[in-house]
C-alpha positions, 0 to 999 in steps of 0.5 A: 370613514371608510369612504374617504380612504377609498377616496384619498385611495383613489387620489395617492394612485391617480397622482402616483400614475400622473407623476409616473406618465409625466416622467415617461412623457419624454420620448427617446430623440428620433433621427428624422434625417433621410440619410441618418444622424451622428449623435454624440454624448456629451463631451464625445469629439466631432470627428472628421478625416482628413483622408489625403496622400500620405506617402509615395512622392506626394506624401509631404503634400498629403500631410501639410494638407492634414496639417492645414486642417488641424490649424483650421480647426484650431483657429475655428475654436477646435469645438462644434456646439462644445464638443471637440473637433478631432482630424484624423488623418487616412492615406488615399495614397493618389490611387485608385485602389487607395481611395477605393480601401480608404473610403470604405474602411472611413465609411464603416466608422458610424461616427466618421462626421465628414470627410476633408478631401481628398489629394487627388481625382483618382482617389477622389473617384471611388471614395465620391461614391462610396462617401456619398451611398454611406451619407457621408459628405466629403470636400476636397481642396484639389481634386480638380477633375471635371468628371467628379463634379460637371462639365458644361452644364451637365453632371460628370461620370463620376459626379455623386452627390455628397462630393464637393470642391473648393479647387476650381473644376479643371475644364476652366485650366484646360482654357488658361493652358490653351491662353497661356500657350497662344497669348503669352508664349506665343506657341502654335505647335504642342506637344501633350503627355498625360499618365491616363488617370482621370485628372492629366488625360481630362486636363490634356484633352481640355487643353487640346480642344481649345488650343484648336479653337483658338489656332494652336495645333496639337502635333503629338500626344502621348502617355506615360505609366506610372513607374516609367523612368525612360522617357527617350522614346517619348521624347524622340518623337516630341522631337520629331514633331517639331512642337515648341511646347510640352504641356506634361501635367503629370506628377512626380516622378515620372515628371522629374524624368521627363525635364531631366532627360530633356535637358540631355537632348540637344535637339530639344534645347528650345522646347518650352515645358509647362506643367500643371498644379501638381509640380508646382510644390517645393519637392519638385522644384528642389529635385530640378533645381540642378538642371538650370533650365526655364519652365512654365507652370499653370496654377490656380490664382489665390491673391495675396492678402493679409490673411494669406500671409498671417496662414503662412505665419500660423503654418510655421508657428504651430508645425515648425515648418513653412509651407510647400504646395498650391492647394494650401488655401483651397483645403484651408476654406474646404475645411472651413466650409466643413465648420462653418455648416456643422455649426449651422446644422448641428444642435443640441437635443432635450437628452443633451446629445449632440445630432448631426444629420447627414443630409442636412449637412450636405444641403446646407454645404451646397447652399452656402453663397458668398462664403468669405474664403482665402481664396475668395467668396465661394458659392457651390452649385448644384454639382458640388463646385465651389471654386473660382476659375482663375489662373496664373502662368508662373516660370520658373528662372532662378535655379535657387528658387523656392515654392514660394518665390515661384508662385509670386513669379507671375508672367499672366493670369487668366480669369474666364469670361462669362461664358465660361462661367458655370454660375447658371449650374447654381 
């Protein structure tokens, strides 16, 4: 008798210690990701900032931007694996100094998953870096400037790895321009204006050197500040020149400066003004609409589809109000990109959390091929450009235009060839 209680003993302590391993045996979930994990409990929201320019002259722009996010999410289901997706918007301001205090408040946020943007180039530079030392990967939809992806095969200086783009990389629109000009209009002297951010002096020099190549002359260069609102000097020596273009592809206000006091110098009344994607928006063509001169615009190409126009539709159903700007698409697709490879990343660990890991986000945004955008089948290559290079010329004729009206003025387009073609940097 007393040996079977010490067996029966043995046996309650034996299972008892067996039941007790098999209930420890589940071991806490261990990111193995190299540049850490986002885990979210259930219920909590995949959160993503839509960090663009939200005030100063391009903030209407900087919002129907957020606003084209939000409708991408919502159109997407608004979850990831179940868990809510949430835009939150944050100003880059198109500064330097905006992206540098922007991105680093995003990246002190663990639970930022990514970033959709942002605006512009000059923002986009120290928020690139901050974004991509923090783990954090960010697309933006036009921050065009060659410096943050590459330039003919090699990274550019302010590359870093966790930046990507579905806008085209502008070493493409210094090409167009320089076509345009000689092709089209049929100019052979230019003037250039640039405001020294990375974007307009990168997308002058661009132009300059292959205007040169293909027989045009750069006959004056000059540069504006932010914040200038005289422009007769500038002007003067345009004039003096005796150039038959002015390529400005500067913002507002400035730009709104320079068309307006051209109109007033008699001896510039043929001087043909082109500008780039950063004018071609509704704002800016209400505020020159009262001078009734001709302009010439180049913009990346989007072709019209019937998806294209269903956007336009959605657009105005959910925000009540149309849309303004060029870039509409592109941040459409960065946004979608940005879905589409949470989706295929993201997974549901044995503890029912949600786990987004960082680096293998960035991958899989790079190895997406052929994704089916609105503005065409993008691939990223190695440098994070994922846009297509093809442009349009546009004029402006018709004082009452709209942006819309506008953009489907179509004077020429321009796709490079092959050997401008940057799929052998895949």
């Amino acid at each position: 008798m007393f040996r079977l209680k010490i067996v029966l003993t043995l046996l309650f302590v034996s299972l008892f210690l067996l039941s007790g391993c098999t209930r420890d045996s589940k071991e806490p979930f261990v990111c193995q990701d190299p540049l850490g994990c986002v885990i979210l409990a259930p219920g909590e929201p995949v959160k993503i900032v839509s960090m663009q320019a939200l005030t100063g002259e391009l903030g209407p722009l900087g919002q129907e931007n957020v606003n084209i996010a939000r409708l991408a999410a919502a159109q997407w289901g608004g979850d990831i694996h179940g868990h809510p997706l949430v835009i939150i918007a944050e100003d880059e301001r198109c500064t330097r100094e905006g992206g540098y205090i922007t991105a680093q408040k995003i990246a002190s946020n663990p639970q930022i998953v990514a970033v959709h943007g942002g605006t512009c180039s000059i923002s986009s530079i120290p928020a690139a870096e901050i974004f991509s030392r923090a783990g954090l990967s960010m697309i933006s939809g036009s921050a065009t400037a060659p410096s943050l992806t590459s330039f003919d095969g090699q990274p550019g200086e302010h590359w870093h790895s966790g930046f990507f783009r579905t806008a085209p990389n502008d070493k493409f629109m210094g090409y167009a321009v320089a076509y345009f000009s000689i092709n089209d209009l049929a100019i052979t002297r230019a003037a250039t204006v640039n405001d020294g951010d990375p974007y307009t002096r990168s997308l002058v020099e661009l132009f300059e050197l292959e205007y040169r190549k293909i027989g045009g002359e750069t006959v004056f260069s000059g540069g504006v500040t932010r914040g200038d609102q005289n422009m007769a000097p500038l002007l003067h020596g345009i004039e003096m020149s005796g150039a038959g273009m002015l390529f400005f592809p500067i913002f507002s206000p400035e730009a709104d400066y320079i068309v307006n006091q051209v109109a007033t110098m008699s001896g510039l009344k043929d001087l043909v003004l082109v500008g780039a994607d950063g004018l071609v928006n509704e704002p800016f063509i209400k505020k020159i609409r009262d001078i009734n001169r001709e302009m010439y615009f180049v913009t990346p190409y989007m072709t019209e589809s019937h998806e294209s126009r269903k956007l336009y539709d959605d657009y105005a159903d959910m925000f009540g109000q149309t849309i303004i700007g060029t870039f509409y698409g592109h941040h459409y697709d960065a946004a979608r990109m940005l879905f589409q490879a949470l989706e295929n990343t993201a997974f549901i660990n044995d503890e029912g959390s949600l786990v987004i890991g960082r680096h293998t986000l960035r991958e899989e945004i790079c190895s997406l091929k052929g994704f089916n955008g609105l503005t065409g089948r993008l691939s990223c290559n190695r440098f994070g450009d994922c846009g297509i290079p093809k442009y349009k010329l546009i004029r402006l004729d018709n004082p009452q235009a709209t942006y819309l009206s506008l953009s489907k003025n179509i004077i020429s387009t321009f796709e490079p060839g092959a050997d401008l073609n940057c799929s052998e940097e895949q």
